[in-house]
MIMAR-297655 format. One record per residue (C-alpha): y, z, x; residue in three letters. Coordinates in steps of 0.25 Angstrom, whole numbers, always signed. Layout:
<pts>
+-------+-------+-------+--------+
:     Y :     Z :     X : residu :
+-------+-------+-------+--------+
:     Y :     Z :     X :    Ala :
...
+-------+-------+-------+--------+
</pts>
This chain:
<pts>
+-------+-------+-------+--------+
:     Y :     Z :     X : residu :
+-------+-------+-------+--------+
:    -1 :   -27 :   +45 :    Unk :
:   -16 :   -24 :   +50 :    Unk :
:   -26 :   -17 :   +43 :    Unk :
:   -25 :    -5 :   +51 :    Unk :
:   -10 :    -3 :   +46 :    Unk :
:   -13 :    -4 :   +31 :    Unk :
:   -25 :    +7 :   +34 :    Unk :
:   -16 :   +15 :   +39 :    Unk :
:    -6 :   +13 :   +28 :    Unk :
:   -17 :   +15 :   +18 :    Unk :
:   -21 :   +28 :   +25 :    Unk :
:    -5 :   +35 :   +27 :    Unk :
:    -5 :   +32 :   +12 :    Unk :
:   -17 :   +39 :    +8 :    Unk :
:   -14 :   +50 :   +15 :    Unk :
:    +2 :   +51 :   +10 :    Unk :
:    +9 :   +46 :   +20 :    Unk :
:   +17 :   +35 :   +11 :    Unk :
:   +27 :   +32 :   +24 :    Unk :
:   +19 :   +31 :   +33 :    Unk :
:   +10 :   +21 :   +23 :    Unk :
:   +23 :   +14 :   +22 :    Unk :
:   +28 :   +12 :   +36 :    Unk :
:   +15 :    +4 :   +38 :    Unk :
:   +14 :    -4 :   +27 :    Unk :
:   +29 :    -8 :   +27 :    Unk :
:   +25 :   -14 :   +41 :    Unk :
:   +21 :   -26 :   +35 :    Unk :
:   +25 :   -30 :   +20 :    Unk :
:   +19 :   -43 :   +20 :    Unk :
:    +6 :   -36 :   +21 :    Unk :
:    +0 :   -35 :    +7 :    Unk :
:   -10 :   -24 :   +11 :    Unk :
:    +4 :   -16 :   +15 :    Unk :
:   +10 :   -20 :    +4 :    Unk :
:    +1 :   -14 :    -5 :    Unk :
:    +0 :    -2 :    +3 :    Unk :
:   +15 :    +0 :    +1 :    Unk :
:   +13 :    -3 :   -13 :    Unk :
:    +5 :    +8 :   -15 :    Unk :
:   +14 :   +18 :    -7 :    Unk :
:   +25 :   +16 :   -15 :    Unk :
:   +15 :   +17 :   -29 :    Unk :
:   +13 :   +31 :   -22 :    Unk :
:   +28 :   +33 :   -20 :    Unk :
:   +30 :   +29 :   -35 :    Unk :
:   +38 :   +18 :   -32 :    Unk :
:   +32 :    +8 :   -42 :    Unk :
:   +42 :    -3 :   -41 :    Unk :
:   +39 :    -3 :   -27 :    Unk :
:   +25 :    -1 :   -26 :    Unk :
:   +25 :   -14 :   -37 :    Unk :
:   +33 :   -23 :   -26 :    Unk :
:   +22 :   -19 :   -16 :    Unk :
:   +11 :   -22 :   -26 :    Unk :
:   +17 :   -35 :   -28 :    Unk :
:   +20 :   -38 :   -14 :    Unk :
:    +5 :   -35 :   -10 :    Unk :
:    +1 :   -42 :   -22 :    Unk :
:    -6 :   -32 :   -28 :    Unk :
:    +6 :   -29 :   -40 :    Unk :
:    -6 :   -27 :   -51 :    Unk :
:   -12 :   -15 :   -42 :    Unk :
:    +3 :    -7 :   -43 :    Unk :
:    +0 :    +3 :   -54 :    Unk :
:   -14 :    +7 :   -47 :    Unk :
:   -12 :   +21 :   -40 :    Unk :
:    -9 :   +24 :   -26 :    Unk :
:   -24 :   +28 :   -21 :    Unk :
:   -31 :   +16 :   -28 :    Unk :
:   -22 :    +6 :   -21 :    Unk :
:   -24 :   +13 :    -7 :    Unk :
:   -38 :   +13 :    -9 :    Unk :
:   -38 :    -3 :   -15 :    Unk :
:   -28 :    -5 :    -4 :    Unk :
:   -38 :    +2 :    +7 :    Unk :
:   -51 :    -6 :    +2 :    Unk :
:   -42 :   -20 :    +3 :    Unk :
:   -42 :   -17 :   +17 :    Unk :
:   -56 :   -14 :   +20 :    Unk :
:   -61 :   -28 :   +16 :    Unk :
+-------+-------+-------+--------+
</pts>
């Protein structure tokens, strides 16, 4: 997944558009940048126990019970250095 597509992600899901946010980051789950975002989409969705698996897979399972726009920006950030 390039950087490009994980910006892309990060910006359909600030703006609300949670499927279109989804269809690029399930492109590539192996990805732990898209795994996060995907985290965070479905934290917004209010599936937790989806959202957690997510966390986990990205390896970032101690940032699950931080809300949706503080991981976006975290996520956003991560991607700028």
């Amino acid at each position: 997944m390039t950087k490009a597509d994980l910006l892309a992600a990060l910006d359909a899901a600030e703006a609300g558009r949670w499927d279109e946010a989804h269809g690029i980051v399930q492109e590539d789950e192996a990805d732990t940048t898209a795994c996060w975002i995907h985290a965070v989409l479905h934290a917004i969705e209010g599936d937790r126990g989806n959202a957690r698996y997510w966390f986990a897979k990205a390896g970032k399972l101690a940032r699950a019970e931080n809300d949706p726009p503080t991981e976006l920006a975290a996520i956003r950030a991560a991607l700028a250095t």
